[in-house]
C-alpha positions, 0 to 999 in steps of 0.5 A, a space after each residue: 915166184 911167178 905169182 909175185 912176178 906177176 903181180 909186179 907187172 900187173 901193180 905198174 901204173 902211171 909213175 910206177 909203170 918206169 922201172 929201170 932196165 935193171 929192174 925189169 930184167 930182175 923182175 923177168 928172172 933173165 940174165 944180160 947176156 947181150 953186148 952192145 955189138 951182138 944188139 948192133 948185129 941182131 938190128 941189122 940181121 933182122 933187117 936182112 933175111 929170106 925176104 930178101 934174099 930168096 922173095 926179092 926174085 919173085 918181086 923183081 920178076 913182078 915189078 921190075 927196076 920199081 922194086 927199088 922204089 917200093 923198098 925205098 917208101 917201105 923203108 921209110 914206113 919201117 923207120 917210123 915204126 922203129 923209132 915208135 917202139 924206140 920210144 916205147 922201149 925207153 919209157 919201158 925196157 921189157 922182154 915181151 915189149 909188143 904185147 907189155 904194151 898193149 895190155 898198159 895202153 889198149 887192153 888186156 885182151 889186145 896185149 893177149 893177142 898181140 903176144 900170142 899172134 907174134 909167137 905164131 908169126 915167129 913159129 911160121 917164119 921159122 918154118 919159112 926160114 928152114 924151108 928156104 934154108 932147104 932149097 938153097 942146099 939144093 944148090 950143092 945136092 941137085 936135090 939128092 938129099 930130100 929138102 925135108 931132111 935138111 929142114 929136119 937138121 937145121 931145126 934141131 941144130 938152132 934148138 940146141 943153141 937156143 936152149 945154152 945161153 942167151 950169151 950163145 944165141 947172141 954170139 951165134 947171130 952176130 956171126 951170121 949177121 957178119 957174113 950177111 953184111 960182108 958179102 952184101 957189101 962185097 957183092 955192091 962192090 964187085 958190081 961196082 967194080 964191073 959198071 966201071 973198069 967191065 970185067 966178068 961174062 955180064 960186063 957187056 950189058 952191064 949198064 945203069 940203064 938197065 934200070 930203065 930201058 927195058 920196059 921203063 922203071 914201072 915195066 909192069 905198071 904201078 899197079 906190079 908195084 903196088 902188089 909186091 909191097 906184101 913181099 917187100 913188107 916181108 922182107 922187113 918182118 923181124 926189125 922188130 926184134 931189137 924190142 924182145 931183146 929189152 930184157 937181156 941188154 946189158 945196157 939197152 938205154 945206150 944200145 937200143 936206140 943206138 941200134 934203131 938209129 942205124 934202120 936207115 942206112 941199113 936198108 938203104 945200102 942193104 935193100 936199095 944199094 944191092 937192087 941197084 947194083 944187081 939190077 943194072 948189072 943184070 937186066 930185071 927179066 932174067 930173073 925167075 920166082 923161086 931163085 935168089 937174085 943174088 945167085 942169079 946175078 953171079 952165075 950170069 956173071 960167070 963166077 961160079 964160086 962166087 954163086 956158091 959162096 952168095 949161096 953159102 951166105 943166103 942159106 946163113 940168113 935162113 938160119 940166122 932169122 929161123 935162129 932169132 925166131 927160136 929166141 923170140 917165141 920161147 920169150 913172148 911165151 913167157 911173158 904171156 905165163 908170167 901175165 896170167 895169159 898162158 900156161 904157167 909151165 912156159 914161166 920155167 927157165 933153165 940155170 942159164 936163164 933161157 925159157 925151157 918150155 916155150 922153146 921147146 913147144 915152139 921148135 916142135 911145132 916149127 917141125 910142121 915145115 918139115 912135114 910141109 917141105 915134105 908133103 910139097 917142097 915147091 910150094 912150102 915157101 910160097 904158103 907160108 909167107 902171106 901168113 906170116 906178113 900179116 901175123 907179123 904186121 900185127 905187132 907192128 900196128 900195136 907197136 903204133 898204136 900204143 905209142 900213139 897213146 903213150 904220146 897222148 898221155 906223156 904229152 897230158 903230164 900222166 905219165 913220163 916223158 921217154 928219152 928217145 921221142 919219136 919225131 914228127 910223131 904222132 904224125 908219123 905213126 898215123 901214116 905208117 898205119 895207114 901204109 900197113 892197112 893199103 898193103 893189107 888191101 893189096 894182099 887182099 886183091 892178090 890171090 896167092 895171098 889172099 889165103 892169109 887173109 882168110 886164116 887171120 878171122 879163124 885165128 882171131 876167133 880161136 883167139 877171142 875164145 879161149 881169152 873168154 874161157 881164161 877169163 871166166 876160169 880166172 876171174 879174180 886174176 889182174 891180168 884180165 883187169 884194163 890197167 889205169 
């Protein structure tokens, strides 16, 4: 069966290369479990995070009021990106989009390690994920209970999940994507609600020129603004996803595009709306590293139910992302098998069509955050989120890069047209790759994370050599072969 999987996918040039979405998930051997609105949900809770809602504290302690700006421009590069993969995804619907792609249009070994490099995005997003998940219990335990141990249980509860269904994970996610849109909508109103009619301990200062009277709107410089674009980029990681789930959409030529229409209102209530409300309710100094800004603001405004409900909703988008990088790295890892460019144990899939093996290996080496929430629970956050922003970032280079191509080629009449075209593209890819690489400088020019900097060269190389060993191992195998 996998080697027939297999050679399906390698077979695929020009024409051929457009099946239908039914005939991919076929070939994929996955079931489609996920309706339009559990797509519609996963889109937006990709979007809202830990990025946001524990990272943001330390951007705005960085930047001030401009943090808004710097979402805003980063929102606009995310939609470019967005729509790039929109185009590709409908040239061609397939669960391991980011690394499918790159092998058809840059190469074997670039298709090799954009899949590998995004399951290591996802396997340290998810220790990020438990980590900050940890922290916020500590809001109700006052650290009574070790941060490690709740790591530990969060873990094993979403790999249990992950291993029932695709149906289940997609039910689970719609829900605690719903309490993030909920209670981020209700904040911006009780926000609202105090800059107008003024209730609650923060009315008194509350006003909309907090966004610009303490220090200005650039309090710390533009160059604070430049180096928090790391955090914000951050904050955005895991919109991708809408592409890994191409193979389990029950009707991805409707609903994926749909739900990538939906980028820009979504970061511009949930990013731009929220900082505005949060920041002229609560001046920007008064918020530390390390804290949500989201609880902050309720305590300072004296309801204190209320920072335990933001509290609730926050550790609920810890889970959630940690949940989606548990259904994402068991597929890349597939994908990579099924290609020839993994082990052929990650091809196994359980009679509910979720990949057994690859869950299972990336749950275990999540453990790691444990062990890191263990040995130093009050750096564990900080040291994991500088690499996962370049892993991350990685697939959404590829992503551009490989519609850059697909254009090219459409547009010469060598392959088809997609449905969804990306506008102002190539234009628009060009400048968000150049936007990633300015953020990639800045990471450099910081030192908290420059250290990403450093393992990205020893993770290339590790890499780099073990493609040369499977080739050499496997030199007959079509998955080493450049396709035409």
């Amino acid at each position: 069966m996998t080697s027939v999987q297999v050679d399906k996918q390698d077979d695929r040039s020009g024409n051929e290369a457009v099946g239908t979405a039914h005939d991919a998930a076929e070939g994929e051997g996955y079931q489609r479990g996920l309706g339009a609105r559990q797509i519609q949900m996963i889109a937006i809770g990709g979007a809202i995070g830990t990025g946001l809602f524990l990272g943001a504290g330390k951007a705005i302690s960085k930047a001030g009021p401009s943090l808004i700006l710097a979402y805003a421009i980063a929102g606009l590069v995310i939609f470019f990106i967005m729509r790039a993969l929109g185009e590709l995804l409908m040239y061609r619907p397939v669960s391991g989009s980011f690394s499918e792609y790159a092998r058809e249009f840059v190469g074997p070994f670039w298709g090799y390690v954009t899949g590998w490099t995004y399951w290591l995005f996802w396997v340290v997003t998810g220790i990020t994920e438990v980590t900050a998940a940890a922290q916020y219990m500590a809001f109700w335990t006052h650290n009574d209970v070790p941060q490690w141990l709740y790591a530990l249980v969060f873990t094993l509860i979403l790999y249990a999940v992950n291993l029932i269904s695709v149906k289940l994970f997609g039910e689970l996610e719609f829900w605690f994507s719903m309490v993030k849109v909920t209670a981020i909508v209700g904040m911006i109103l009780i926000c609202a609600g105090i800059l107008t009619v003024g209730f609650s301990d923060a009315a008194d200062t509350a006003t909309v020129s907090n966004l610009w009277n303490d220090g200005g709107f650039f309090p710390k410089g533009i160059g604070g603004t430049l180096m928090t674009l790391q955090i914000v980029m951050f904050a955005f990681l895991a919109v991708e996803l809408v592409g890994v789930t191409a193979g389990e959409s029950k009707d991805p030529e409707k609903t994926l595009p749909k739900a990538i229409n939906t980028v820009p209102w979504r970061i511009a209530v949930f990013y731009i709306g929220a900082l505005i409300m949060i920041l002229s309710v609560v001046p920007w100094h008064e918020f530390k590293p390390g804290v949500s800004p989201f609880v902050a603001a309720f305590e300072k405004m004296g309801l204190g139910v209320g920072a335990a409900i933001v509290n609730f909703v926050v550790l609920t988008a810890a889970l959630s992302s940690c949940n989606s990088g548990m259904y994402s790295t068991g597929r890349m890892l597939r994908d990579l098998a099924l290609n020839g460019q993994g082990p052929k144990f990650f091809t196994k899939l359980t009679k509910s069509g979720t990949p057994l093996v690859g869950t299972t290996v990336s749950a275990a080496l999540m453990l790691v955050g444990v062990w890191i929430n263990y040995k130093a629970p009050g750096k564990a956050f900080d040291y994991v989120v500088s690499f996962a922003t370049i892993s991350g970032m990685w697939a959404w280079i590829m992503i551009l890069v490989c519609q850059i191509r697909y254009r090219a080629k459409a547009d010469r009449g060598e392959l088809p047209q997609s449905t969804f075209r990306a506008p102002g593209a190539p234009y628009t890819s060009w400048f968000a790759l150049i936007f990633i690489f300015m953020v990639i400088v800045m990471m450099g020019i910081d030192k908290d994370s420059r250290v990403s900097l450093y393992c990205a060269p020893l993770w290339g190389l590790i890499l780099g050599v073990s493609y040369l060993v499977l080739k050499a191992r496997n030199p007959d195998n079509k998955a080493f072969a450049k396709r035409s």
